[in-house]
C-alpha positions as CSV (number, residue, x, y, z in Angstrom):
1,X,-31.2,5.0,-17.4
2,X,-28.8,5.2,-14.8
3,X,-25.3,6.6,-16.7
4,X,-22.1,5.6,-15.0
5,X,-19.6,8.3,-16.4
6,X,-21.6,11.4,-15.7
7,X,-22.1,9.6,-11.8
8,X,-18.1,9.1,-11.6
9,X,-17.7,12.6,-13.1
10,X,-19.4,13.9,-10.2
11,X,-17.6,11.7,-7.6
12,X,-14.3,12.4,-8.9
13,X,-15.0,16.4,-8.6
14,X,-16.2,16.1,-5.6
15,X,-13.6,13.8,-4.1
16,X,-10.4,16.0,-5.8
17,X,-12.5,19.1,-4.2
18,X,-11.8,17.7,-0.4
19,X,-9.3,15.3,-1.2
20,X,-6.9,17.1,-3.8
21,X,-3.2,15.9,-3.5
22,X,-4.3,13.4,-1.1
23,X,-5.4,11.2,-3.9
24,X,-3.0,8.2,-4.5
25,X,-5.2,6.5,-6.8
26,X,-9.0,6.2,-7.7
27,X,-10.9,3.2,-9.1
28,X,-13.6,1.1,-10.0
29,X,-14.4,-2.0,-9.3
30,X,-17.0,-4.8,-9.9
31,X,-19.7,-5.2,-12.8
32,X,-19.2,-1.7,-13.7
33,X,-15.5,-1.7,-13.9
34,X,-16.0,-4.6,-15.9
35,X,-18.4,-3.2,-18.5
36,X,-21.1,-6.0,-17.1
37,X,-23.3,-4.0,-15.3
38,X,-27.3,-4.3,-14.7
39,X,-29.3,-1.4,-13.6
40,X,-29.4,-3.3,-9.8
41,X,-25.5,-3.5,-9.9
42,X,-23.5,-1.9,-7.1
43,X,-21.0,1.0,-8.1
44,X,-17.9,0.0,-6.6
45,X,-15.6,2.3,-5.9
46,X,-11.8,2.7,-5.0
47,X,-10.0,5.4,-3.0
48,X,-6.4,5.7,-1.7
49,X,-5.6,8.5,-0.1
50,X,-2.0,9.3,1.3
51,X,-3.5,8.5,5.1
52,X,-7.1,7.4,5.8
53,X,-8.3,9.2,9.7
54,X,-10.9,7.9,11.4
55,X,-12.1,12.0,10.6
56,X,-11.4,10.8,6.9
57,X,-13.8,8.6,6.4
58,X,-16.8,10.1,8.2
59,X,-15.8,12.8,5.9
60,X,-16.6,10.5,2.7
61,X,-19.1,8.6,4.2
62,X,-20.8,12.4,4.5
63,X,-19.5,13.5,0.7
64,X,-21.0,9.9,-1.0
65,X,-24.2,10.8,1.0
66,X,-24.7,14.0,-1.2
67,X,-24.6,11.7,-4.4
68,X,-27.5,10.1,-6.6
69,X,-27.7,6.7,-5.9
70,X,-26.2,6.5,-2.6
71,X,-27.6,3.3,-1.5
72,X,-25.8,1.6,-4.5
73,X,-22.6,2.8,-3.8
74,X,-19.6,0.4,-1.8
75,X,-16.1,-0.4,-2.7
76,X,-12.7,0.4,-1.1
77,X,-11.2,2.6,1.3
78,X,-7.1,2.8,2.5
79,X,-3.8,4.8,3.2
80,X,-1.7,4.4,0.9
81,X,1.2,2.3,3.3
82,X,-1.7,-0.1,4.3
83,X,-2.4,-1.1,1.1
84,X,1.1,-1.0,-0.2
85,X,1.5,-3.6,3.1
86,X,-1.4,-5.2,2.2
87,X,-1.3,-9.4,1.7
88,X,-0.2,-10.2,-1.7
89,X,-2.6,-12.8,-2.6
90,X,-5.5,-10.8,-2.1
91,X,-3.9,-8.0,-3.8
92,X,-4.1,-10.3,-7.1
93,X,-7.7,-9.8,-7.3
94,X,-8.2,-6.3,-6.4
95,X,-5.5,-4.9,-8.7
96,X,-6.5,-7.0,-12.2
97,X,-10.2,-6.3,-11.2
98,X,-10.0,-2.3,-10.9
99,X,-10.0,0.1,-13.8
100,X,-8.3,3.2,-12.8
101,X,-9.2,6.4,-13.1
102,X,-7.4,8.6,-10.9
103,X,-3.2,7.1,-10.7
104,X,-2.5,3.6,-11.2
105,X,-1.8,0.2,-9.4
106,X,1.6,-0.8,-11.3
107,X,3.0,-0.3,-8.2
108,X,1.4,-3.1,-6.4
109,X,0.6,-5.6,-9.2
110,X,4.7,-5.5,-10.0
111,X,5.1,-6.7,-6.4
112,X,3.0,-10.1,-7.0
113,X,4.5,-13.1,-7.6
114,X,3.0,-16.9,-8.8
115,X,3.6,-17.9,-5.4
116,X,0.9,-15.3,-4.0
117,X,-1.3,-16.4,-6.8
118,X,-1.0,-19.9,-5.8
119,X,-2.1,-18.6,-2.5
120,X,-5.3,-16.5,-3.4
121,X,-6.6,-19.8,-5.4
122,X,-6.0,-21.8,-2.2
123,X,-7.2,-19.7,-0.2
124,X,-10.1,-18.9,-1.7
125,X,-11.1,-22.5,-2.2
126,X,-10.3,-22.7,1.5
127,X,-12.7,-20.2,2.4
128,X,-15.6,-21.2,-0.4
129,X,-15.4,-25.2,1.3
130,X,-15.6,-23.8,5.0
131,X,-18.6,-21.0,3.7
132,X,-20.3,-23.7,2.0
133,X,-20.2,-26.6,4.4
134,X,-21.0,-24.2,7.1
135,X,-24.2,-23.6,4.8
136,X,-25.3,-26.7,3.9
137,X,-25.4,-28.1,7.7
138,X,-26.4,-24.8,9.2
139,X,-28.1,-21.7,7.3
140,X,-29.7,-23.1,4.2
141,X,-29.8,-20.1,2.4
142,X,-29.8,-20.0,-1.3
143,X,-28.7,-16.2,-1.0
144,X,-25.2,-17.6,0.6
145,X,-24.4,-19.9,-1.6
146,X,-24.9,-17.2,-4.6
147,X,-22.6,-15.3,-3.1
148,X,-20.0,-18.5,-3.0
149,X,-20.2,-18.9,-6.6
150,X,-19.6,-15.2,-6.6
151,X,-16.5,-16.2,-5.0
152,X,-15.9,-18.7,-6.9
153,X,-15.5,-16.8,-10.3
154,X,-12.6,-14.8,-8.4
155,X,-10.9,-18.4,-7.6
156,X,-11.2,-19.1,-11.7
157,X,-9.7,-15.7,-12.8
158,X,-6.4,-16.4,-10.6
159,X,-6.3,-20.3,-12.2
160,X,-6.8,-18.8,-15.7
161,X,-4.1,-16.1,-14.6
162,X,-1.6,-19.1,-13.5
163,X,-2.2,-21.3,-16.7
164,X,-2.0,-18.7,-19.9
165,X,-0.4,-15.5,-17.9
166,X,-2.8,-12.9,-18.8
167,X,-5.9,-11.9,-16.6
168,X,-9.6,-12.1,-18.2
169,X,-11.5,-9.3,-16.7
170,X,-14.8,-10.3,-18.2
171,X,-16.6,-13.3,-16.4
172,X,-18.4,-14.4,-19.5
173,X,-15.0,-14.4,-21.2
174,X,-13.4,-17.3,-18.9
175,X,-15.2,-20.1,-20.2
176,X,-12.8,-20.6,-23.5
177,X,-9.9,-21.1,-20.6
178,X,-11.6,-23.0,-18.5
179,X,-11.7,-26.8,-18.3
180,X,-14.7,-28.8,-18.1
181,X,-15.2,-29.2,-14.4
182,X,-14.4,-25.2,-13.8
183,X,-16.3,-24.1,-16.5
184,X,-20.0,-26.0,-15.0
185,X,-18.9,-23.2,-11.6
186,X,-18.6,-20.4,-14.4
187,X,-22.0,-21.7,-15.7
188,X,-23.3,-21.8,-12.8
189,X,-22.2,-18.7,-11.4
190,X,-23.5,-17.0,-14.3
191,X,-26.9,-18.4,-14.3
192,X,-27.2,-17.5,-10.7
193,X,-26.3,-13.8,-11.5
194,X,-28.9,-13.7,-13.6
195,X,-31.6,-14.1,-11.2
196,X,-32.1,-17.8,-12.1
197,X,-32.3,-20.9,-9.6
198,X,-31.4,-24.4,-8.9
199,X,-31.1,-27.0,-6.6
200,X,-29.5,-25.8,-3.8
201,X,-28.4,-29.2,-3.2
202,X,-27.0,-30.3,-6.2
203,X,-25.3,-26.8,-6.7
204,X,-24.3,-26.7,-2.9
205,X,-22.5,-30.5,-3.9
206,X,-20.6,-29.2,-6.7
207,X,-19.0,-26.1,-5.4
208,X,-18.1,-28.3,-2.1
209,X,-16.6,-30.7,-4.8
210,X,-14.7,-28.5,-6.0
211,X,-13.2,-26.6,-3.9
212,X,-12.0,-29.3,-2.3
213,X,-10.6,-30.4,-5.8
214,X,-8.7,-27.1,-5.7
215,X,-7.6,-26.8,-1.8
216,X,-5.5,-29.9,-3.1
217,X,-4.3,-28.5,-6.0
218,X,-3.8,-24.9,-6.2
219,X,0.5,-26.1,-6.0
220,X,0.5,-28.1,-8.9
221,X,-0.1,-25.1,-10.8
């Protein structure tokens, strides 16, 4: 059974080992940062460092190769200015959905206003439409349009965020917030993540539906 603190022990020795004061924060992100995690989950994983080199990151790329479970591991690389620069309206997302473990992201989340919130729903139901109509006349694949309800869940987090003014990390969580039309995505979503199917046409409909739905009316919010 794979344990996730003894793995993040060993990443975080071995990144303050090379890294040291360099570290502005550390994170995690995803399933695992959400306490949702299957043994085929990803280990997401944050690092800001002061400055990122191109010498940097072949560095880590060398120091996550001599970890269990390498093949498993993504997340997030940056210098601290670049993030600090970064667009506000995706830096909704990625600051409510990381748990810290090395500094924090105060910093940045004080920065983000309702506006930029606004934005990352639009947005993101801007880029789930264009994704999904692209599929549907194009690629076909059942795989890509997974990953749009993926998306999707994001897209409900920020709406939830808007409405009550508190961000649910947990996506099984969203559903008492949600209204009808939202919460068949969440179903959906959540069906799909657990390895089940459906008609990629009739799923393929609703997500093009309502995005749409919510290209429109992100402002209203």
């Amino acid at each position: 059974m794979f344990d996730i603190e003894q793995w993040l022990a060993l990443y975080t020795a071995i990144m303050k080992k090379q890294f040291g004061e360099r570290i502005w924060f550390m994170g995690l992100q995803g399933s695992f940062g959400r306490g949702e995690a299957n043994e085929a989950s990803d280990i997401d994983v944050v690092l800001i460092l002061d400055s990122v080199s191109y010498s940097d990151l072949v560095t880590y790329s060398k120091l996550l190769d001599s970890l269990p479970h390498r093949t498993r591991v993504c997340g997030f690389v940056s210098g601290k200015n670049e993030i600090k620069l970064w667009d506000k309206s995706d830096l909704f997302q990625f600051c409510h959905d990381t748990t810290a473990i090395i500094g924090s992201l105060d910093e940045l989340t004080r920065t983000i206003s309702e506006d930029d919130i606004r934005a990352a729903i639009r947005l993101g139901a801007c880029n789930i439409y264009h994704a999904c109509v692209h599929n549907v006349v194009h690629a076909k694949s059942l795989e890509d349009l997974k990953a749009l309800y993926k998306s999707a869940i994001f897209v409900l987090q920020a709406i939830v965020y808007l409405k009550n003014g508190f961000f649910v990390k947990k996506q099984a969580d969203l559903a008492s917030y949600l209204e009808p039309e939202d919460n068949k995505i969440l179903h959906t979503s959540l069906i799909l993540k657990n390895g089940s199917d459906g008609s990629f046409s009739l799923m393929a409909e609703m997500l093009i539906n309502w995005s749409s739905k919510w290209i429109a009316k992100a402002k209203e919010l």
